[in-house]
DORO-433003 format. One record per atom (N, C-alpha, C): x, y, z; residue in three letters. Coordinates in steps of 0.2 Angstrom, whole numbers, plus 5000, padded with zeros to 4 digits. Layout:
BEGIN
XYZALA/...
// end
This chain:
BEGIN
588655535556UNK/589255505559UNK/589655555562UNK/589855615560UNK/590355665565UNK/589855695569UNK/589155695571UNK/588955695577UNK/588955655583UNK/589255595581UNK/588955535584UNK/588255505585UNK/588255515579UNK/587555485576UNK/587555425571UNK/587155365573UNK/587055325568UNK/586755345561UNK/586855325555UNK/586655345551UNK/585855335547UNK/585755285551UNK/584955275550UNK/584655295555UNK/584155315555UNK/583855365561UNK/583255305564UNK/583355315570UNK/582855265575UNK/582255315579UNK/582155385575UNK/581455405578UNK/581255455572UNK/580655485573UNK/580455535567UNK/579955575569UNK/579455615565UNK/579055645567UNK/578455665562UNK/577955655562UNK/577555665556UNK/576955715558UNK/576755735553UNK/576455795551UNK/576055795545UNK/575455845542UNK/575355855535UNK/575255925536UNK/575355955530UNK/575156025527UNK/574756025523UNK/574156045523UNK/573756075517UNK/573956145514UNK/573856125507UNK/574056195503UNK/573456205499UNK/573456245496UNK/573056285490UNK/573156245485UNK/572756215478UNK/572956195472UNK/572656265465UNK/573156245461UNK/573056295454UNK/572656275450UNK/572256305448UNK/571756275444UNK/571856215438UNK/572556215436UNK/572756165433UNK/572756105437UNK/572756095443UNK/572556055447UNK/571855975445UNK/571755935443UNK/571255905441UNK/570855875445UNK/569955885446UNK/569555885452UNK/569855815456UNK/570155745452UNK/570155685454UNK/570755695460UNK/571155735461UNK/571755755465UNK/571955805470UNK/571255835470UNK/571155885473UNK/570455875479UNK/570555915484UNK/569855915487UNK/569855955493UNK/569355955497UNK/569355995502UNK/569356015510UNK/569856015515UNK/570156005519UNK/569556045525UNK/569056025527UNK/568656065531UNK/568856105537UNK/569356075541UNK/569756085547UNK/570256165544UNK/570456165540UNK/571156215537UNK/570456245532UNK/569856235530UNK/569456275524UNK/569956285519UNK/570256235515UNK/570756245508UNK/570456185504UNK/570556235498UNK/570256185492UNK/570856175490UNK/571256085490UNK/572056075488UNK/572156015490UNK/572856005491UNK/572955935491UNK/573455955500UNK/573555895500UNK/573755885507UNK/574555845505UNK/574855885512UNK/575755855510UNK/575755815515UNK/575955745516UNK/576055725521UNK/576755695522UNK/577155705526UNK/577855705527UNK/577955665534UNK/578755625534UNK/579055615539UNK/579655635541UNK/579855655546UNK/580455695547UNK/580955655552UNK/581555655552UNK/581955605557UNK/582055675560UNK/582455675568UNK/582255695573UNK/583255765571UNK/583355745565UNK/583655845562UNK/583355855556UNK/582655835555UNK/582455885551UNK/582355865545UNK/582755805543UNK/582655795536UNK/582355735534UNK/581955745529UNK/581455675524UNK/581755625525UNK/580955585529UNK/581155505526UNK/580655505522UNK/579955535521UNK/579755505516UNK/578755565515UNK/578755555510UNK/578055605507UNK/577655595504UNK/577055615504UNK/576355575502UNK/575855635502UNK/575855635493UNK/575355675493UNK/574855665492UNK/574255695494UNK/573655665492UNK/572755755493UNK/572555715490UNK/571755775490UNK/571555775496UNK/571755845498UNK/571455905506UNK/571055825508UNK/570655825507UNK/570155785511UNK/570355715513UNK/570855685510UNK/571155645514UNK/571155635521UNK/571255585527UNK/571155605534UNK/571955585535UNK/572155605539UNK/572855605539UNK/572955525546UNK/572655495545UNK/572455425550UNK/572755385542UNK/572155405539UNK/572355355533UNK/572955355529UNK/573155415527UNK/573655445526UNK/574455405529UNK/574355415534UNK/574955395540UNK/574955315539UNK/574555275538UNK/574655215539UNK/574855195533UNK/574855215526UNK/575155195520UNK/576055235519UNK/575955305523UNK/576755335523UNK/576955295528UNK/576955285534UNK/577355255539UNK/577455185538UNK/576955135535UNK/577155095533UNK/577855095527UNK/577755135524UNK/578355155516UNK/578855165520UNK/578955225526UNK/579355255530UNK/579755185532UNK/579455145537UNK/579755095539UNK/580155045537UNK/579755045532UNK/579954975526UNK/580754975523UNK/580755075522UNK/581655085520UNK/581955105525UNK/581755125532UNK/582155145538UNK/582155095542UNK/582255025543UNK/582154995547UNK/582354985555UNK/582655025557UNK/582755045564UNK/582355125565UNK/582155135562UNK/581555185565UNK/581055155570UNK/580955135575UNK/580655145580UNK/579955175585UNK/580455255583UNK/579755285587UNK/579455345584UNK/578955385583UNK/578555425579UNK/578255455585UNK/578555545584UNK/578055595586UNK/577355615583UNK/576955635586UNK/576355655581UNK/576055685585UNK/575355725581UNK/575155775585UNK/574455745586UNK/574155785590UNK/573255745592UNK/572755715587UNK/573055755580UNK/572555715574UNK/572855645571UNK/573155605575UNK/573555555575UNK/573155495577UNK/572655515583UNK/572655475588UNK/572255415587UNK/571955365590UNK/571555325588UNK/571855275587UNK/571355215583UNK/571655155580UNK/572355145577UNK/572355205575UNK/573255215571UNK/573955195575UNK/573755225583UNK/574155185587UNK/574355125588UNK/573755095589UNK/573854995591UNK/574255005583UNK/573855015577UNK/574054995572UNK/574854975570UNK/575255055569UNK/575755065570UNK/576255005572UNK/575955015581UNK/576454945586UNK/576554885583UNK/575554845582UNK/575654785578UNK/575754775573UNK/575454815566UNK/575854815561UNK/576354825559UNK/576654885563UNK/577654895558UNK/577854905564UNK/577854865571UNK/578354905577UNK/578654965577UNK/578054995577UNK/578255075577UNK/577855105583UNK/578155125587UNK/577855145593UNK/577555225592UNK/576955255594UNK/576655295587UNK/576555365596UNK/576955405598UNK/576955425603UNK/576555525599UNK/576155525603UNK/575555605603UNK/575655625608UNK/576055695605UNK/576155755609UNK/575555785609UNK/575255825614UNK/574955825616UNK/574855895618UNK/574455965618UNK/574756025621UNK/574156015625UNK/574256045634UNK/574056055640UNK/573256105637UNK/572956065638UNK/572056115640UNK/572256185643UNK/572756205646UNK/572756275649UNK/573256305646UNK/573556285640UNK/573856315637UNK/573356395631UNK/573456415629UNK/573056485625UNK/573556465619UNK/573056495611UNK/573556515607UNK/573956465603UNK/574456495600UNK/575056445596UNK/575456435601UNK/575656365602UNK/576156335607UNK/576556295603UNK/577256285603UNK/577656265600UNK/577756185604UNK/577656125602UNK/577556095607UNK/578356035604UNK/578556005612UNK/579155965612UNK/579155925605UNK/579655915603UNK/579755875597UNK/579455885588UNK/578855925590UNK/578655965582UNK/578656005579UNK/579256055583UNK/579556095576UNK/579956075574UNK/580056005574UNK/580556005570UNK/580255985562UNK/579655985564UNK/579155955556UNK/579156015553UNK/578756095560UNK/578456145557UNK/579156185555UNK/579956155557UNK/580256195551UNK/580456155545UNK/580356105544UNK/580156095537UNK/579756115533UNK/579156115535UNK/578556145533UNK/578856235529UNK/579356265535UNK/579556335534UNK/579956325528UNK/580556265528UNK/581156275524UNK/580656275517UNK/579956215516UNK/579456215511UNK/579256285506UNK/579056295513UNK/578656365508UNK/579456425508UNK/579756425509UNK/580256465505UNK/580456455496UNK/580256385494UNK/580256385491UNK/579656405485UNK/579656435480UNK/579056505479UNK/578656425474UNK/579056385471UNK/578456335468UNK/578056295472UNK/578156285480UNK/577856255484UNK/577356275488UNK/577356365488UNK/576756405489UNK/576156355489UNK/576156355484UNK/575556325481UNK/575656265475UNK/575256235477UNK/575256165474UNK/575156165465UNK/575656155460UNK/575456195451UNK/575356105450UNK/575656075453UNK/575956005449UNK/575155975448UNK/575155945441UNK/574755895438UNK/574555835442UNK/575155825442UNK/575055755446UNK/575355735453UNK/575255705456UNK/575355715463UNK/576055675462UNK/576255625461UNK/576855615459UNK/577355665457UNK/577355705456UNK/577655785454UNK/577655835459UNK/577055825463UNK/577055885468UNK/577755845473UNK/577655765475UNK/577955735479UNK/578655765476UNK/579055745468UNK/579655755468UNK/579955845468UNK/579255875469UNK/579455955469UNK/579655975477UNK/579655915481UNK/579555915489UNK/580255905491UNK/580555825485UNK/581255805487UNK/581555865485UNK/581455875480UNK/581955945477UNK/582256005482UNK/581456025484UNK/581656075490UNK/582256055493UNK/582055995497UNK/582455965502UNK/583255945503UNK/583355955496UNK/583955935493UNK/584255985492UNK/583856035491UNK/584356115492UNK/584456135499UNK/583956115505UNK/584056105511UNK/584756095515UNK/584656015512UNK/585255995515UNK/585956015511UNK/585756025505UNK/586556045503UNK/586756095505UNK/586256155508UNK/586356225511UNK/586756195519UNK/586756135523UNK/586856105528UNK/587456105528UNK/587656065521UNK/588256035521UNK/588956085519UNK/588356155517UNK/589156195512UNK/589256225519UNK/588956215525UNK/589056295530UNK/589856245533UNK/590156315537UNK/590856295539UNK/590856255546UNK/591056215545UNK/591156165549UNK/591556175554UNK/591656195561UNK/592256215566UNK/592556145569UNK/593056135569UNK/593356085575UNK/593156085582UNK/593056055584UNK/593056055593UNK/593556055595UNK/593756125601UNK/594456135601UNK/594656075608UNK/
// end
């Protein structure tokens, strides 16, 4: 609202993170992420477009983040209903498109980095996932995945999050002169 911002966000951005799990981890929760080689569980996340949680979904490395996406974005949608549009990166692509559009009118837009690009390239619209991802791992329980239940990891995520935004909220506010 004092940015002139509506209060419910009408775009977002989605991502997963694969992490390491702790051997208290249970085999039925965990698995193995070929692409990243991590024995663990996968974080999938959406972001509105400053950064903060609409919604998370934890699941075993091996999970495909196609699959993944269409059970969050749907959840995502269902409490955000003027969300709209979704960033997402090339492991997005495919059927998850159409699906998106006709299932939840979400238009499901891939970013996309240029073939002559080299390296890490920071691409339009998904840092604002991968500084999530950074605010995450500051937190030393989110290193690494300890929680039992995936349920647990998910509420170890809002936690984070919630120290995030409170750190947001205490900084000093200037007037526009």
């Amino acid at each position: 609202m004092r940015l002139g911002r509506d209060t419910e966000p009408s775009a977002g951005v989605i991502d997963s993170q694969s992490v390491k799990a702790d051997a208290v981890v249970g085999a039925d929760s965990r698995g193995y992420d070929g692409g990243k080689q991590i024995n663990g569980r996968k974080r999938h996340v959406v972001v509105d477009t400053l950064g903060l949680l609409l919604g998370v979904m934890v699941t075993s490395a091996d999970v495909g983040d196609r699959m993944a996406a269409q059970v969050l974005l749907a959840r995502v949608a269902d409490a955000h209903h003027r969300l709209a549009l979704v960033w997402a990166d090339g492991g997005y692509t495919g059927s998850l498109v159409e699906h998106c559009l006709a299932a939840l009118a979400l238009v499901l837009a891939i970013v996309k980095r240029s073939d002559d690009q080299k390296g890490f390239v920071v691409l339009p619209k998904r840092w604002i996932v991968e500084r999530l991802f950074a605010h995450l791992m500051r937190s030393r329980r989110l290193v690494r995945d300890v929680e039992r239940r995936t349920a647990s990891a998910e509420a170890m995520i809002y936690w984070s999050m919630t120290m995030v935004m409170t750190r947001r909220l205490a900084r000093p506010h200037h007037a526009p002169a």
